[in-house]
N, C-alpha and C positions, 0 to 999 in steps of 0.2 A: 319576499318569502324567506323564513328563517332556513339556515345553513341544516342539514342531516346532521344531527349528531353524532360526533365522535365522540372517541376514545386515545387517553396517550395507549404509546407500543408498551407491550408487556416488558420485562427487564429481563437479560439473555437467559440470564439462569431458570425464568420461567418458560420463556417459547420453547428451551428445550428438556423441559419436564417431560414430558411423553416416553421418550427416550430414551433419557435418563433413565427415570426411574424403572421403565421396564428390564432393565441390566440386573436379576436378580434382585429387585426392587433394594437397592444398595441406599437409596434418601435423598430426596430432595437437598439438603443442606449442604450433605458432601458433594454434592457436585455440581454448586454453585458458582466455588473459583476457578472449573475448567471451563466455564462458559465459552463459545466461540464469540467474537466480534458480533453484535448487532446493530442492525443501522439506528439513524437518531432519531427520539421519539418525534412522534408529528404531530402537530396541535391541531391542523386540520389537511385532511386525504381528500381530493376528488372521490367522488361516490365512482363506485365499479357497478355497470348493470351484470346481477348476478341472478342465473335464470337454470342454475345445477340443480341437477333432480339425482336423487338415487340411484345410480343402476342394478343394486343387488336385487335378487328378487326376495323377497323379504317380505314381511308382517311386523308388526312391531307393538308390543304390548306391556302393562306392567301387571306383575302380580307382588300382591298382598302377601308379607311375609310375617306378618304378625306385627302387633303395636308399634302401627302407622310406617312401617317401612317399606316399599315397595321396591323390586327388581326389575331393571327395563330386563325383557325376552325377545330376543332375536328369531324367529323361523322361518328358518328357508324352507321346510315343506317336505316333503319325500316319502316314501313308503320302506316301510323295514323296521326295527328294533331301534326307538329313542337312541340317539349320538349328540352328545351335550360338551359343547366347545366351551372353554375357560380360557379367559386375558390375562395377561398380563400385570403387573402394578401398574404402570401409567394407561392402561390401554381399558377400551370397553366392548361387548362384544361384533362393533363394527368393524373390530380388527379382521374379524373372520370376514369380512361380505364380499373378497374374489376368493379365499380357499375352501371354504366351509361347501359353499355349493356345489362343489368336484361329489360329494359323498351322498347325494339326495336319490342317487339312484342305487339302495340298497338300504335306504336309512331314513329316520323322520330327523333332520337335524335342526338345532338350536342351539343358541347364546346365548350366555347367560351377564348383564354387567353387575358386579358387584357393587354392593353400598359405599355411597361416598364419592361414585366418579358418574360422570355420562348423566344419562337419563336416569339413572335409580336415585334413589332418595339418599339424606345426607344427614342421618341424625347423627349425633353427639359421641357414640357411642356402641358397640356391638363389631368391632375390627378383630375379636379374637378367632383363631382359627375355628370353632367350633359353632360358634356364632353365624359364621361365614358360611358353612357347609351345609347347616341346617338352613341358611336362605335359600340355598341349593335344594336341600330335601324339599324347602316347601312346592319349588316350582314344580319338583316331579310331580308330589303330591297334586297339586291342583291339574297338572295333563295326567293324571294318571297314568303316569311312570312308575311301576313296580318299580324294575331295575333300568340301568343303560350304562352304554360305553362312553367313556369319556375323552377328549383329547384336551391338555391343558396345555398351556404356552407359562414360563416361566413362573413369578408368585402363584398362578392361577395349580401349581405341585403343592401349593401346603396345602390349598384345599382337598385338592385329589387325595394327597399323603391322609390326611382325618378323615374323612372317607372310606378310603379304602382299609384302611385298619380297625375302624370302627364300628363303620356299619358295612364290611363287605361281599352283605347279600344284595348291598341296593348297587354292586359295581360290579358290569360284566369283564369288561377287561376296561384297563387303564392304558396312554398313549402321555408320556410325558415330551412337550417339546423343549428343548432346553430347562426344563423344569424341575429335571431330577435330583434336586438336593435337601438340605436339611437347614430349611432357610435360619431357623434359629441360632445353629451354629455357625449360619452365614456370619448374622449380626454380630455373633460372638468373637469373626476372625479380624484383627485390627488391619491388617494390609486388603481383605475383602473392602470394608467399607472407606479406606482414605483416601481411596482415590491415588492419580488421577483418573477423569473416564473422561478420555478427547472425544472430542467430537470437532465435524467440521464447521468453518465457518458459516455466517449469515453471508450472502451475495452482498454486494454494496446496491445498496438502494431497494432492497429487499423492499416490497410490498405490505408487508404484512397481511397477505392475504389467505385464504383455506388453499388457494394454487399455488403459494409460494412456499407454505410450510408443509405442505403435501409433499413438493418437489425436494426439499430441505430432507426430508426423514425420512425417503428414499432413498438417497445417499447414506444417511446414516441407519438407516434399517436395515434396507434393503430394495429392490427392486417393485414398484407396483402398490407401494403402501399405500392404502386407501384415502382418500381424500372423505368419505362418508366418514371416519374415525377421526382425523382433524376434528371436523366441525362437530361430531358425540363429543368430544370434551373440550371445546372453544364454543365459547358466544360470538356470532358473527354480526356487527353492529351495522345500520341503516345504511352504512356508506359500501359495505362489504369487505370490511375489514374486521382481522380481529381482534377480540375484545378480552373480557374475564374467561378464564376457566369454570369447566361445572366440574368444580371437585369440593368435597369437601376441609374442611379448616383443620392443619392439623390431623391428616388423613396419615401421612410416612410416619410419624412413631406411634400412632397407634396401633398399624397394622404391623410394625416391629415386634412393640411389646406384647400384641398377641398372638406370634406366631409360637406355633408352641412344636418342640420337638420331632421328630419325624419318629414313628413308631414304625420301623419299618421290618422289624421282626413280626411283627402283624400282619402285615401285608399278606393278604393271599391271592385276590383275583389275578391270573395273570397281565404282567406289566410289562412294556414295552418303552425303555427310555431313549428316546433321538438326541444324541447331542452334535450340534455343530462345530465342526475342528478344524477352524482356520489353521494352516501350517505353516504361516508367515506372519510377519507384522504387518504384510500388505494387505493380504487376504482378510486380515483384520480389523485393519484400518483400510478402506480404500482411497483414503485425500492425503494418505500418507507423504503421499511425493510435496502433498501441499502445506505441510508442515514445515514451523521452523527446526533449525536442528535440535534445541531445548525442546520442543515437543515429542521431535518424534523418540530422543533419548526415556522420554517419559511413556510416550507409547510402549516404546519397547521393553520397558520394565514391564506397564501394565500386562501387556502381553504373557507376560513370563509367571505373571503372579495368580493368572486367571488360569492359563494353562496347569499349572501344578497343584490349584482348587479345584477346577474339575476333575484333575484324576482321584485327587481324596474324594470327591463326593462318589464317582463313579465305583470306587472301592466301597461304599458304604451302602450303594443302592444295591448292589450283590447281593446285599442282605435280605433284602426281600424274597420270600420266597419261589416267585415263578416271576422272577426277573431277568430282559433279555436288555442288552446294550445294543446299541445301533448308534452309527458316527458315521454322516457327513463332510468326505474330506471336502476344506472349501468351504463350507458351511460358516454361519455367525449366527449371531442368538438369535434372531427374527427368521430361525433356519426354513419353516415355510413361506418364509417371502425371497428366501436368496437360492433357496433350492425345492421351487413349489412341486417337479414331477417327481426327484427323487422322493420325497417326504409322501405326497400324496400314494405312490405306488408300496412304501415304506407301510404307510398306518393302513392304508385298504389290503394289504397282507394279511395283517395282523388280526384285522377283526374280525373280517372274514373267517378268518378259521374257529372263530367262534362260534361263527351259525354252523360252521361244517362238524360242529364240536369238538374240537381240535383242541388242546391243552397244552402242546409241548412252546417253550419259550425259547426267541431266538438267540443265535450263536451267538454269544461275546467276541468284541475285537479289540484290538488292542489300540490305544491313543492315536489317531490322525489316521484312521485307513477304516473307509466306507467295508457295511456289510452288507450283505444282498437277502 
């Protein structure tokens, strides 16, 4: 009987695409040469009996977004006024499948994964912001979603951002998580994208498996990162191991070069930005200690370099006009996985006072000290 076919292991720099690239969706390429140690490729893995089932409660669908593009739809179900979660750069919306269902009781919620990654389709073409948001429109369109509230996670702000300047009768309020900036100008700042972005190492003798890189981006995410997101953007091969990526060719500068400015004098619905504000290099790094000391001298730049771009972006986001800042002392960019109650009591504040028709937007605070 012939052997289950394999696959060699991906190369470090791609197992830790996910995560990477969700950092402000900064590119693939830049953050190649911080790759952590990987183990050595294997030409053949004993098969894993793998017998994982989903545990979110979920539905899971694709809609037609126009010539031939579909978007996978995430719904967790619930009753109340449409709530439309947005991922990440590297992420799809299985990122949501333990936070997302906190909010099903007051709300019909859904994910949405963008073109190019996961379950959605991966054409050539259509990475520009506006592009993006109308795949968005279509979905409301076919649930007949007049309007809804949105919560976005990082890249998944420039969509919000065209959105809400554009068309801000289709957006009741807006939740940005680590999201709130002006990705264009991201791309535009040269110490933003050069790197480095540490990350921890692979274990010695890493598996290559959905258990192993689950447990991997835990660490480097944060706490609970879903294993159902792993395997939305890894192929899991006969042996149960993994394999290719479902992402598109060429997906990081596309969705660079179509990110298009943040209009954020436009902005009206009220908007709510959470940032997470690690106060240390450690808080930031948590394998810090496991660092050489040439790393963590590099950490601790990076540290210094991300700290003094989020206060310009957070000075920028002001500009909106019914904009409230919110900071997570403690917190890191996957700040709903490293601080789920604070954040979850955080966004259900917030929207809530929108059914109560409440308008006013919350207190501003100042760099590294939580607001209530």
């Amino acid at each position: 009987m012939k052997s289950p076919r394999t696959f060699p292991r991906p190369a470090a720099s791609k197992l830790a695409l996910l995560a990477v690239a969700a950092l402000g969706a900064v590119g693939f390429s830049a953050a190649a040469g911080s790759a952590g140690r990987a183990p050595a490729s294997r030409a053949q893995a004993p098969a894993i009996h793998d017998d994982w089932r989903d545990p979110s409660p979920h539905t899971v669908r694709r809609v037609n977004t126009g010539l031939n593009v579909d978007v996978e739809v995430v719904d967790w179900g619930g009753t109340g006024p449409p709530l439309i979660f947005l991922a990440g750069f590297g992420n799809t919306a299985h990122v949501w499948d333990d936070f997302a269902p906190r909010f099903t009781h007051g709300f019909h919620v859904i994910g949405i994964t963008r073109r190019g990654f996961g379950g959605s389709s991966k054409p050539e073409g259509g990475y520009d912001s506006e592009t993006l948001a109308n795949d968005i429109l279509a979905v409301m369109d076919q649930m007949r979603f007049e309007r809804a509230l949105f919560v976005a996670h990082s890249f998944g702000g420039s969509e919000l951002n065209w959105l809400a300047a554009h068309l801000p009768r289709r957006v009741i309020r807006a939740v940005y998580l680590d999201a709130a900036f002006d990705f264009a100008q991201l791309y535009a700042t040269p110490e933003w994208t050069a790197g480095p972005f540490p990350r921890p190492r692979f274990p010695a003798g890493d598996p290559n498996t959905p258990a192993s890189m689950t447990a991997w981006l835990s660490v480097f995410a944060g706490p609970g990162y879903p294993e159902s997101e792993v395997r939305a953007m890894f192929e899991v091969d006969a042996t149960g191991h993994l394999a290719g990526q479902r992402i598109a060719a060429g997906v990081e500068a596309k969705l660079r070069a179509g990110a298009e400015p943040a209009s954020l004098l436009r902005i009206i619905p009220p908007s709510l930005a959470i940032y997470g504000t690690p106060r240390t290099v450690r808080e930031k790094y948590p394998w810090y200690d496991q660092m050489s000391a040439d790393e963590q001298r590099a950490a601790e730049a990076r540290f210094q370099v991300e700290r003094r771009i989020y206060e310009q972006q957070q000075s920028r986001f002001r500009l909106a006009r019914a904009a409230g800042i919110s900071e997570v002392a403690g917190g890191r960019h996957y700040v709903f996985l490293t601080n789920p109650e604070v954040v979850e009591t955080r966004v259900r504040r917030f929207l809530q006072s929108s059914l109560r028709g409440g308008h006013s937007s919350p207190r501003v605070s100042s760099y590294g000290y939580p607001v209530n």
